[in-house]
TIVO-2410 file (N, C-alpha, C; in nm, 3 decimals):
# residues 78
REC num residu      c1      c2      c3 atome chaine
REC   1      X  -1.541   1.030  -0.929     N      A
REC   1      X  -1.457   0.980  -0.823    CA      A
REC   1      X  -1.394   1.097  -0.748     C      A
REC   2      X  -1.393   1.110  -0.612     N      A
REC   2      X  -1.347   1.200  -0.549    CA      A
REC   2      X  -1.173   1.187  -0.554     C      A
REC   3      X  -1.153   1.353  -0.545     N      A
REC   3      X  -1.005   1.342  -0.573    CA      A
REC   3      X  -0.919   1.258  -0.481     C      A
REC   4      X  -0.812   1.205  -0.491     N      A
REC   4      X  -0.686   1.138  -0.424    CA      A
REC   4      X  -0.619   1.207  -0.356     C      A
REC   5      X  -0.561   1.213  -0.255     N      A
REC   5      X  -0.434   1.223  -0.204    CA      A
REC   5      X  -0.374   1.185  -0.078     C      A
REC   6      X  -0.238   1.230  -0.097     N      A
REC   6      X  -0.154   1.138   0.024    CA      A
REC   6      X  -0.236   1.161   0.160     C      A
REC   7      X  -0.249   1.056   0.229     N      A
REC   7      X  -0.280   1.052   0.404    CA      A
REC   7      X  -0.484   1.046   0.434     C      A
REC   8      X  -0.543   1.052   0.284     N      A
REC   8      X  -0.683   1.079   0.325    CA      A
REC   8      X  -0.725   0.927   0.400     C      A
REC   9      X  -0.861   0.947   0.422     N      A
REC   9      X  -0.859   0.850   0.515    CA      A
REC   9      X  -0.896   0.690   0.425     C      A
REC  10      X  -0.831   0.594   0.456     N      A
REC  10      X  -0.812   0.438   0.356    CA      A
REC  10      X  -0.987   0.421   0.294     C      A
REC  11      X  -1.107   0.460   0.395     N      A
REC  11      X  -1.192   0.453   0.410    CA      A
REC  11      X  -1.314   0.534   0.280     C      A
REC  12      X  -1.227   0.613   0.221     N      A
REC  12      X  -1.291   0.723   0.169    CA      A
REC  12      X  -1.263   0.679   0.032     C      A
REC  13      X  -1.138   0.571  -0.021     N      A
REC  13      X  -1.144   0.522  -0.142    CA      A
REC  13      X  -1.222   0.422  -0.207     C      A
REC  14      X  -1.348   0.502  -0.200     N      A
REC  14      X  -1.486   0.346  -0.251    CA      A
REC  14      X  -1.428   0.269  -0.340     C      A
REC  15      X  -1.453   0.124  -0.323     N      A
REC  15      X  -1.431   0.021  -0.425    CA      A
REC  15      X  -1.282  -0.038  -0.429     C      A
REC  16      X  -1.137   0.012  -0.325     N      A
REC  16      X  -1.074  -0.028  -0.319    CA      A
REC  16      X  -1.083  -0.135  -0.303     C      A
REC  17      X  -1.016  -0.252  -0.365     N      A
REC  17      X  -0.964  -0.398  -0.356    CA      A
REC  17      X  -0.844  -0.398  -0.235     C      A
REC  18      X  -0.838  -0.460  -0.125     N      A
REC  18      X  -0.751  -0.384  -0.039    CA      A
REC  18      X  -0.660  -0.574  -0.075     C      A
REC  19      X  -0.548  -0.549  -0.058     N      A
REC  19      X  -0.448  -0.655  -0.087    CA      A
REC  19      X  -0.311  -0.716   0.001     C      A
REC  20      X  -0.321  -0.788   0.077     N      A
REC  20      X  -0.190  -0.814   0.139    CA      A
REC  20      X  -0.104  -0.948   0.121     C      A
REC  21      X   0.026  -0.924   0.132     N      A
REC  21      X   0.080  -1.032   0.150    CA      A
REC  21      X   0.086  -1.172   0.215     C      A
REC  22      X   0.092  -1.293   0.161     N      A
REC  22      X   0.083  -1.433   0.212    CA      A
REC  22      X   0.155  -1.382   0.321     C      A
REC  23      X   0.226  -1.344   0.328     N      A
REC  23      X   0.386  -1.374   0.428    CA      A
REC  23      X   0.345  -1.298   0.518     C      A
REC  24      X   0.211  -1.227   0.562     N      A
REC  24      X   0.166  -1.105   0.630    CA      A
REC  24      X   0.140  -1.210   0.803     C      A
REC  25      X   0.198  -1.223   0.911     N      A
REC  25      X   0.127  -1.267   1.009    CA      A
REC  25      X  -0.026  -1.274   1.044     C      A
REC  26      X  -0.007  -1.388   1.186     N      A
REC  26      X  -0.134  -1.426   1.172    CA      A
REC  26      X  -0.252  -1.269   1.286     C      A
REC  27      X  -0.159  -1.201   1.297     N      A
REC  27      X  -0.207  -1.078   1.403    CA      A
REC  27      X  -0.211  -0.928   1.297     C      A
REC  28      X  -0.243  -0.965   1.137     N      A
REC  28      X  -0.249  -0.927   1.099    CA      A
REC  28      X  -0.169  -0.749   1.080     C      A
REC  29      X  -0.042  -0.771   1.081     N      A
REC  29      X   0.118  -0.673   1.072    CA      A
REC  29      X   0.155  -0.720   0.973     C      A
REC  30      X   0.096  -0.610   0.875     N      A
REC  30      X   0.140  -0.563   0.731    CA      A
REC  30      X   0.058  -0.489   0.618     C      A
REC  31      X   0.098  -0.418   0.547     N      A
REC  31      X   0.043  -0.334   0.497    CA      A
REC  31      X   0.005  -0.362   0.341     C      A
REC  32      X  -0.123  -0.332   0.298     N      A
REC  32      X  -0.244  -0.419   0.230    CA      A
REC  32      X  -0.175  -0.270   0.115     C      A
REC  33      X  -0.238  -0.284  -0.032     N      A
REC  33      X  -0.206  -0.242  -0.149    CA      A
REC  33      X  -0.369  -0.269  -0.211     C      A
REC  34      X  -0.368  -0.195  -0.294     N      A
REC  34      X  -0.551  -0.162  -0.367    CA      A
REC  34      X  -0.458  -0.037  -0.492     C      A
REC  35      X  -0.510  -0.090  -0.638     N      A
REC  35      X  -0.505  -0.032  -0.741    CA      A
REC  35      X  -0.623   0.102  -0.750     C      A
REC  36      X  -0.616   0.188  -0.751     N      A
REC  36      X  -0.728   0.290  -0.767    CA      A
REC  36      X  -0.749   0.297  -0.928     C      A
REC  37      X  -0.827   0.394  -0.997     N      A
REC  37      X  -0.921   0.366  -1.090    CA      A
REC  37      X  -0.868   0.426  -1.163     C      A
REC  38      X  -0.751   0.541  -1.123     N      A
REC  38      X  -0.680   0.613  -1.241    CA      A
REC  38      X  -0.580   0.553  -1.230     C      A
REC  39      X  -0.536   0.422  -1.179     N      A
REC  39      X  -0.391   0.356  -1.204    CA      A
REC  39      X  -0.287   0.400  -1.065     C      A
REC  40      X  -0.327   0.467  -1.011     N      A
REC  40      X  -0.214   0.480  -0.882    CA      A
REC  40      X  -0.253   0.368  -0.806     C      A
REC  41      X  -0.183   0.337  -0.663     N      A
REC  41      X  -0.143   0.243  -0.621    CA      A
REC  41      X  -0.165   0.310  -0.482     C      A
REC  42      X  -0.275   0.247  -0.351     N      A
REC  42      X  -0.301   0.336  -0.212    CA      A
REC  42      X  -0.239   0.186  -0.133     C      A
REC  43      X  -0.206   0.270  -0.061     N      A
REC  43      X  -0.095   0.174   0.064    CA      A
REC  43      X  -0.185   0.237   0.189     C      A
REC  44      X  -0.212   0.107   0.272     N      A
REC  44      X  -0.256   0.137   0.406    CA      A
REC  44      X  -0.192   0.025   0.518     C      A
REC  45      X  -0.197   0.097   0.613     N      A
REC  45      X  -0.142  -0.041   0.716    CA      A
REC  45      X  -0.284  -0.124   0.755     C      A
REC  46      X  -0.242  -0.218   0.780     N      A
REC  46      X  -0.319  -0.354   0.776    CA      A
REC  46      X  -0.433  -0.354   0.973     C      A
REC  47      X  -0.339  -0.302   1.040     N      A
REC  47      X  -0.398  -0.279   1.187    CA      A
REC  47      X  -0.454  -0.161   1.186     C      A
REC  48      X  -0.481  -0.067   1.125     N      A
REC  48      X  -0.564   0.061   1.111    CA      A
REC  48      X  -0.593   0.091   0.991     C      A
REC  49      X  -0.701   0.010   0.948     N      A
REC  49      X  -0.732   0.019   0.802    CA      A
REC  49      X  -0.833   0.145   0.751     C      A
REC  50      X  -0.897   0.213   0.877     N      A
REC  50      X  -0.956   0.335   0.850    CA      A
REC  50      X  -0.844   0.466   0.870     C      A
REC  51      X  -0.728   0.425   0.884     N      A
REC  51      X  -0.628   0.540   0.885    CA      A
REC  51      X  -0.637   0.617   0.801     C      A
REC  52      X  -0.493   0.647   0.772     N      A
REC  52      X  -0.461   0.740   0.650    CA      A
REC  52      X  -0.409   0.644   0.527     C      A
REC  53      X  -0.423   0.683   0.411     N      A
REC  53      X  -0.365   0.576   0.271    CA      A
REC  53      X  -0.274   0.677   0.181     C      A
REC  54      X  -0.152   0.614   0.177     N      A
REC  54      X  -0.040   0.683   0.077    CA      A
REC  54      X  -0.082   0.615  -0.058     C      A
REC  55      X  -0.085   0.759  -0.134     N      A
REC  55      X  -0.138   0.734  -0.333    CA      A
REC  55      X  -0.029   0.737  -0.363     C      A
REC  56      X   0.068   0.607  -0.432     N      A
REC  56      X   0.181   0.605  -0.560    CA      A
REC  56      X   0.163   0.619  -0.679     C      A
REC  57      X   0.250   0.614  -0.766     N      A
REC  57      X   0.206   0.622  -0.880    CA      A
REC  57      X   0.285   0.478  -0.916     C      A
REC  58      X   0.216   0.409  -1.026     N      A
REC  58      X   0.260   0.276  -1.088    CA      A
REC  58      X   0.400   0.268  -1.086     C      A
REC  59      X   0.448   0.395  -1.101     N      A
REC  59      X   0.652   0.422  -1.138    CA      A
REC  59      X   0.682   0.365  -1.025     C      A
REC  60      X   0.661   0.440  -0.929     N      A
REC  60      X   0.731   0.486  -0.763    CA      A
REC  60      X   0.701   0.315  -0.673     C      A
REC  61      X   0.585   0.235  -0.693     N      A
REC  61      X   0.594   0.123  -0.692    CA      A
REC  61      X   0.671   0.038  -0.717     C      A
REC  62      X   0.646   0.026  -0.866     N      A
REC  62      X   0.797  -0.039  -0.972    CA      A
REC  62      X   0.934  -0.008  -0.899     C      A
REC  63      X   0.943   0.091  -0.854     N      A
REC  63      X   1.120   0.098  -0.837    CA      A
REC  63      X   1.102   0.061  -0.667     C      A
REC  64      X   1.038   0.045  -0.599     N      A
REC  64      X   1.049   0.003  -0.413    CA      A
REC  64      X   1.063  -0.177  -0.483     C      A
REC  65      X   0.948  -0.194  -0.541     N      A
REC  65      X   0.956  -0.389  -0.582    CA      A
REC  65      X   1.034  -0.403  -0.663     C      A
REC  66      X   1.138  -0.338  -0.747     N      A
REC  66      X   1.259  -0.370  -0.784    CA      A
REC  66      X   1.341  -0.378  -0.710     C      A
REC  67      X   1.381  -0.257  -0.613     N      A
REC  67      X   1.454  -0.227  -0.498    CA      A
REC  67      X   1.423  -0.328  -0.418     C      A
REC  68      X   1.344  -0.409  -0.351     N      A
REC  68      X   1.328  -0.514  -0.249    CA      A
REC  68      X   1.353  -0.626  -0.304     C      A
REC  69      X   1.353  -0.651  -0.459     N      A
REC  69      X   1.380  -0.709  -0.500    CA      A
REC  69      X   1.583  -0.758  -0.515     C      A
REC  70      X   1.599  -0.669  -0.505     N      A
REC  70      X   1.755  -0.641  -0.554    CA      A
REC  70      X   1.793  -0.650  -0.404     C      A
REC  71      X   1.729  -0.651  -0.294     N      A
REC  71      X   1.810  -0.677  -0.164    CA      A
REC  71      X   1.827  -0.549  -0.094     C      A
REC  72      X   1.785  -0.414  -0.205     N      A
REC  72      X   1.841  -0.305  -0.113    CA      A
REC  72      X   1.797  -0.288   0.016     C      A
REC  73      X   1.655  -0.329   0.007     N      A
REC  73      X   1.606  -0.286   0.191    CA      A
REC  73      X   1.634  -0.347   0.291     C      A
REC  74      X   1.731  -0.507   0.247     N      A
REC  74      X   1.696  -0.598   0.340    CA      A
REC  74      X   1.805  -0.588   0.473     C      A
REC  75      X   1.849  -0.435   0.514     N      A
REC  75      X   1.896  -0.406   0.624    CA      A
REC  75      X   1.742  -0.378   0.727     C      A
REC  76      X   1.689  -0.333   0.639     N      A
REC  76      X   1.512  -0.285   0.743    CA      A
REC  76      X   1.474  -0.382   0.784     C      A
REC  77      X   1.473  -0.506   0.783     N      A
REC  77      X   1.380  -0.645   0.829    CA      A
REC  77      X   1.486  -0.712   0.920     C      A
REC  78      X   1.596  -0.669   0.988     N      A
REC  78      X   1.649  -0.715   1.089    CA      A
REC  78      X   1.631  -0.703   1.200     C      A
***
């Protein structure tokens, strides 16, 4: 598997499962999630899916969906 990293292009991660939210509009605005093979986590936006893809790690996930969970972001969605 070719190496990972932040910003390569979404396109270049063969076999990604690409994943988005129900709650994602119908003009497709929102950003899709795919598990990679060593366990990190690639984020791409949903309207430029040959862009660039940010690699997380399982942790750094966990604490944003705790955090959105807990209300902290919900000044950003106003």
């Amino acid at each position: 598997m070719e190496q990972t990293y932040n910003g390569m292009p979404a396109t270049d991660l063969a076999g990604a499962s690409w994943r988005k939210s129900r709650y994602s509009n119908s003009q497709g605005n929102c950003v899709e999630l795919a598990e990679l093979a060593d366990g990190s986590i690639a984020v791409r936006n949903s309207r430029f899916p040959e862009g660039p893809a940010l690699i997380y790690t399982r942790d750094e996930i966990r604490a944003l969906v705790l955090g959105v969970k807990d209300g902290e972001f919900d000044g950003l969605t106003v």
